[in-house]
C-alpha positions as CSV (number, residue, x, y, z in Angstrom):
1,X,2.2,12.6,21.2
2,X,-1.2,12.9,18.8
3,X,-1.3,15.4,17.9
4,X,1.4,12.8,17.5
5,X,3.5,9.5,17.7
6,X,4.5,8.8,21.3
7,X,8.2,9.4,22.4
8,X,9.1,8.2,25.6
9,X,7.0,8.7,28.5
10,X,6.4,11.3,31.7
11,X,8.6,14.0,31.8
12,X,10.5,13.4,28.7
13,X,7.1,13.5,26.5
14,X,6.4,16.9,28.0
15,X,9.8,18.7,27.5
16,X,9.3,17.2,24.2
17,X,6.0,18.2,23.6
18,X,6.9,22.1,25.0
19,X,9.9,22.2,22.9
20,X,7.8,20.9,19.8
21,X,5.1,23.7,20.7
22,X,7.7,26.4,20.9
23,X,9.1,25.6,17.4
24,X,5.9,25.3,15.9
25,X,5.7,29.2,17.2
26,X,8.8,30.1,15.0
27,X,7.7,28.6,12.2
28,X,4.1,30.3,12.7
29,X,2.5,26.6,11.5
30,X,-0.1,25.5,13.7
31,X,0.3,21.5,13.9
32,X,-3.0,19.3,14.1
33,X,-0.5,16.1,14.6
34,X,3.1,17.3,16.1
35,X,4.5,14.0,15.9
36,X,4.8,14.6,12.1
37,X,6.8,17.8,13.5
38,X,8.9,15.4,15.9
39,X,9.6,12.7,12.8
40,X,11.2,15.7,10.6
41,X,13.7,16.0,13.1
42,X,14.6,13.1,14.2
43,X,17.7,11.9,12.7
44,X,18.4,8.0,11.4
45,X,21.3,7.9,14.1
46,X,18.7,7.9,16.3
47,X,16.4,6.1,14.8
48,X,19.1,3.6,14.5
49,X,19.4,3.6,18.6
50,X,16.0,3.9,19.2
51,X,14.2,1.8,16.7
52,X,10.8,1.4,18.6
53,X,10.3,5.4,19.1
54,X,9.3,6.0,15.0
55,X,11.3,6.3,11.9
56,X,13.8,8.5,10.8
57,X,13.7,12.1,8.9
58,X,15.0,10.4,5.6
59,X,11.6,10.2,3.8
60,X,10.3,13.5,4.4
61,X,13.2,14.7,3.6
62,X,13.1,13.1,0.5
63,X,9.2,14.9,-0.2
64,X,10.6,17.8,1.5
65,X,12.7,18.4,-1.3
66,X,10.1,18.1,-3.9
67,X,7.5,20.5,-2.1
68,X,10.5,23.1,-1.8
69,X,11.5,23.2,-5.4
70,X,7.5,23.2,-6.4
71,X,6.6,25.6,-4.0
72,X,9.6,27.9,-4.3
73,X,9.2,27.6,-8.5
74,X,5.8,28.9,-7.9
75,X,7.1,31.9,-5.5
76,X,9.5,32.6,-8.1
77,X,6.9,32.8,-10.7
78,X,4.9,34.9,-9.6
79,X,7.3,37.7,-8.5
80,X,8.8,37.2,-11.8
81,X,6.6,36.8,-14.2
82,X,8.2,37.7,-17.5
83,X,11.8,35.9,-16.8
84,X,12.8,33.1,-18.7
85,X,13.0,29.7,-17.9
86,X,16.8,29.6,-17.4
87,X,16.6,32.6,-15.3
88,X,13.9,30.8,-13.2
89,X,16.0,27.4,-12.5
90,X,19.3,29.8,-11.6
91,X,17.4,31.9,-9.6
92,X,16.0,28.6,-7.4
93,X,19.3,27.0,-7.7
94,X,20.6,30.2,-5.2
95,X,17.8,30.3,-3.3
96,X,17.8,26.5,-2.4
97,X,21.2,25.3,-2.1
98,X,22.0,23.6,0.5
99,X,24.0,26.0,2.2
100,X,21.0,28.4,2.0
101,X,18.6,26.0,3.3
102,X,21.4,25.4,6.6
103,X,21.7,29.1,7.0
104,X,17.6,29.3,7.2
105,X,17.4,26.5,9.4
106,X,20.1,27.9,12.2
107,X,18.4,31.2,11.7
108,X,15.6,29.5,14.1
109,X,17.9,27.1,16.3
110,X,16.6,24.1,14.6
111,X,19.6,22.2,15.3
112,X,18.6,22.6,18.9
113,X,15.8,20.4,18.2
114,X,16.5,17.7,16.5
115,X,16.9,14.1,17.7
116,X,20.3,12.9,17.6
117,X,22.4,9.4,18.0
118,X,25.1,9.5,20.1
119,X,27.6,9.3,18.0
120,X,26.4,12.2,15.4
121,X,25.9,14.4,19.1
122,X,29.4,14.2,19.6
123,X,30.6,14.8,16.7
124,X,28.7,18.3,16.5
125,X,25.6,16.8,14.5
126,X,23.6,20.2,15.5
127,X,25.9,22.2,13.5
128,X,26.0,20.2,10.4
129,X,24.9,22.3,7.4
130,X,23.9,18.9,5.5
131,X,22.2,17.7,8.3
132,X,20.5,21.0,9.3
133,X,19.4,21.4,5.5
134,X,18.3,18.1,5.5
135,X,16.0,18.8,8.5
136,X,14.8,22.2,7.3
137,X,13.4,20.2,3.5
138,X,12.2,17.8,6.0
139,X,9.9,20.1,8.5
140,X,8.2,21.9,5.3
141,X,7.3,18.2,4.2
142,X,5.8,17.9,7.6
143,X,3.7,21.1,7.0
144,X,2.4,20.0,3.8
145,X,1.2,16.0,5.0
146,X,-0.5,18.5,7.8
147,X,-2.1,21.0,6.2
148,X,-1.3,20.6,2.5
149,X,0.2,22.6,-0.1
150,X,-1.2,26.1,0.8
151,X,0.1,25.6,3.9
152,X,3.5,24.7,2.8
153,X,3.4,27.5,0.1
154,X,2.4,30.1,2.8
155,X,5.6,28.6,4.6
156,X,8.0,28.8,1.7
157,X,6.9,32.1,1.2
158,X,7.9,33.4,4.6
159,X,11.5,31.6,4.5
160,X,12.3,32.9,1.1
161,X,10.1,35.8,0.2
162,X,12.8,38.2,2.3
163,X,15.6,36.9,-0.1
164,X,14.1,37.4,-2.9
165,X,15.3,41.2,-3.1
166,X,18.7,40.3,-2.5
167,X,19.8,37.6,-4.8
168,X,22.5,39.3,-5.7
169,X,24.2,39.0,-2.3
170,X,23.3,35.0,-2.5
171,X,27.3,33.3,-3.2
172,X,25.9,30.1,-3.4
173,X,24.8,29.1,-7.1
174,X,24.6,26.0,-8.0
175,X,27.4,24.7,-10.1
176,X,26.0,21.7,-11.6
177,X,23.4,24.1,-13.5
178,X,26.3,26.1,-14.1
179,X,28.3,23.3,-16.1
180,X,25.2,22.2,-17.7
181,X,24.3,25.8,-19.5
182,X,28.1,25.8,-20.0
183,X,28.5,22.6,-21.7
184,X,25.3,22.8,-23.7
185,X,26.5,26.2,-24.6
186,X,30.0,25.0,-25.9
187,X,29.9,21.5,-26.7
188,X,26.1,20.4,-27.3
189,X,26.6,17.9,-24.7
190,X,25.9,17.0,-20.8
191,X,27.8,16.2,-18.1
192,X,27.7,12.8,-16.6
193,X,28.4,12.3,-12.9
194,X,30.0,9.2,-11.5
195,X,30.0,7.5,-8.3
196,X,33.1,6.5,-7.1
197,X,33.6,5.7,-4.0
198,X,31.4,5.7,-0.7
199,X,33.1,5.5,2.5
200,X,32.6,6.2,6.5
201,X,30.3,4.6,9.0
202,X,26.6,6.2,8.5
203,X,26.4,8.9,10.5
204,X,30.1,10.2,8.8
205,X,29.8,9.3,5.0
206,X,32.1,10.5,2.2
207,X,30.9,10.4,-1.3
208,X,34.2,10.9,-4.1
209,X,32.2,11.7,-7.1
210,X,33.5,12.0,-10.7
211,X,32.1,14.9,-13.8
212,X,32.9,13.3,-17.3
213,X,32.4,14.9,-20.6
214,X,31.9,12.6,-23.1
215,X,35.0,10.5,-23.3
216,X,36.7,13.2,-20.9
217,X,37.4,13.8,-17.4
218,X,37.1,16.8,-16.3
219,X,37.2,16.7,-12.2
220,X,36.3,14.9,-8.8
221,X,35.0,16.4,-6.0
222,X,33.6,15.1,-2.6
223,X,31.6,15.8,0.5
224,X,29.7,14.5,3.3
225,X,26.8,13.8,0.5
226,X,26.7,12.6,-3.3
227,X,24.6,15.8,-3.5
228,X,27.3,17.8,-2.3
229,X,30.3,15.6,-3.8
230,X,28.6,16.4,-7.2
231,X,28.8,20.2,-6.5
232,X,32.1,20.1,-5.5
233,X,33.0,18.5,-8.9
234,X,31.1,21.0,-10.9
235,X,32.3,23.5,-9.2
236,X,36.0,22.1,-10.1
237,X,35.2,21.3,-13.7
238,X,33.7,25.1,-14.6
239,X,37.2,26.3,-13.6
240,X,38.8,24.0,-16.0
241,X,36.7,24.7,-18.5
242,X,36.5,28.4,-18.1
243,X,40.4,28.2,-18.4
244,X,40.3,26.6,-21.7
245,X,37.5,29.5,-23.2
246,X,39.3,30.2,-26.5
247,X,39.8,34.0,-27.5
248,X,37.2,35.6,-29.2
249,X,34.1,33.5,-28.8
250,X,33.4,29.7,-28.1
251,X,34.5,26.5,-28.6
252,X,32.5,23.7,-30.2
């Protein structure tokens, strides 16, 4: 499929090709080599069954999620050029959590395209918010090995540009930022995140993830990943804390 890596033949590589095409419309990225496109969404279940047909989505993901947080930091920088640094990382912390980046990527049916093992299809795979978030960080790293950063910024740009006038209606902030500015705040001190326990076959992983505070513990949390185990926990531990805020000012 060059534009592409090959996937399958006949038939197959044609529906594949049109639906490719068609997606590339949505996103309103012209690919030079579409099997990057077709590599972002296919998932490692499916890698896993079909090992000669090309790698999984796992690595772009993985330079997906560093062209998001550059590209969006630059977005946010220039529509808000006097706010402060903290301001800055909350403000990106709404705009790409993960729930954010799930609610973009069903916005333009990209669960309908992605590659998936059997096992992961019938357990509702295309409706995953990990896995759809996971695919969405993935396709913009497909944009930028394509066409590079402008490409990737002008990308960024379209998905989050809308969003940025209504950050106030965004409920998703991220609560590990959260705990950080809190604990700094009262205590001088970060939180430390354990890993407890990983469990689950691999397309159905659950992470049980542990927030410490120096000697204490403040919570666990878990979820489908560490990432969002980690959340979970913060999330948990600023309601602990925020119970314990003494009268009249803060603790140290």
């Amino acid at each position: 499929m060059h534009r592409g890596e090959s996937q399958g033949t006949g038939k197959a590589v044609a529906e594949r090709l049109l639906a490719l095409e068609n997606l590339a419309l949505r996103l309103g990225y012209d690919f030079y080599d579409l099997g990057l496109l077709d590599r972002a969404l296919r998932h490692s279940s499916y890698a896993h069954e079909n090992p000669d047909l090309g790698p999984s989505n796992e690595q772009l993901e993985f330079l997906g999620d560093a062209v998001l947080a550059l590209t969006v930091s630059d977005l946010l920088l220039s529509a808000s050029p006097d706010s402060s640094e903290g301001e800055l990382s909350r403000r990106r912390a709404a705009l790409v959590n993960a729930r954010q980046l799930a609610a973009l990527a069903k916005s333009m049916d990209l669960g309908n395209f992605l590659l998936l093992g059997r096992g992961e299809e019938q357990q509702g795979g295309r409706r995953k918010p990990s896995l759809l978030a996971d695919a969405l960080e993935a396709v913009l790293a497909a944009v930028f090995l394509d066409g590079g950063l402008a490409a990737a910024r002008d990308l960024t740009r379209r998905w989050f540009g809308p969003l940025l006038h209504r950050e106030g209606d965004l409920a998703w902030q991220d609560a590990k930022t959260a705990l950080q500015e809190l604990t700094q705040e009262r205590f001088k001190a970060s939180p430390v995140y354990l890993l407890l326990e990983e469990s689950g076959p691999g397309h159905e992983k659950h992470f049980q993830v542990e927030v410490h505070l120096g000697e204490r513990t403040l919570s666990q949390g878990g979820g489908p990943t560490k990432k969002q185990a980690e959340q979970e926990a913060a999330r948990l531990a600023l309601a602990v804390l925020r119970q314990e805020e003494p009268e009249g000012g803060k603790g140290g």
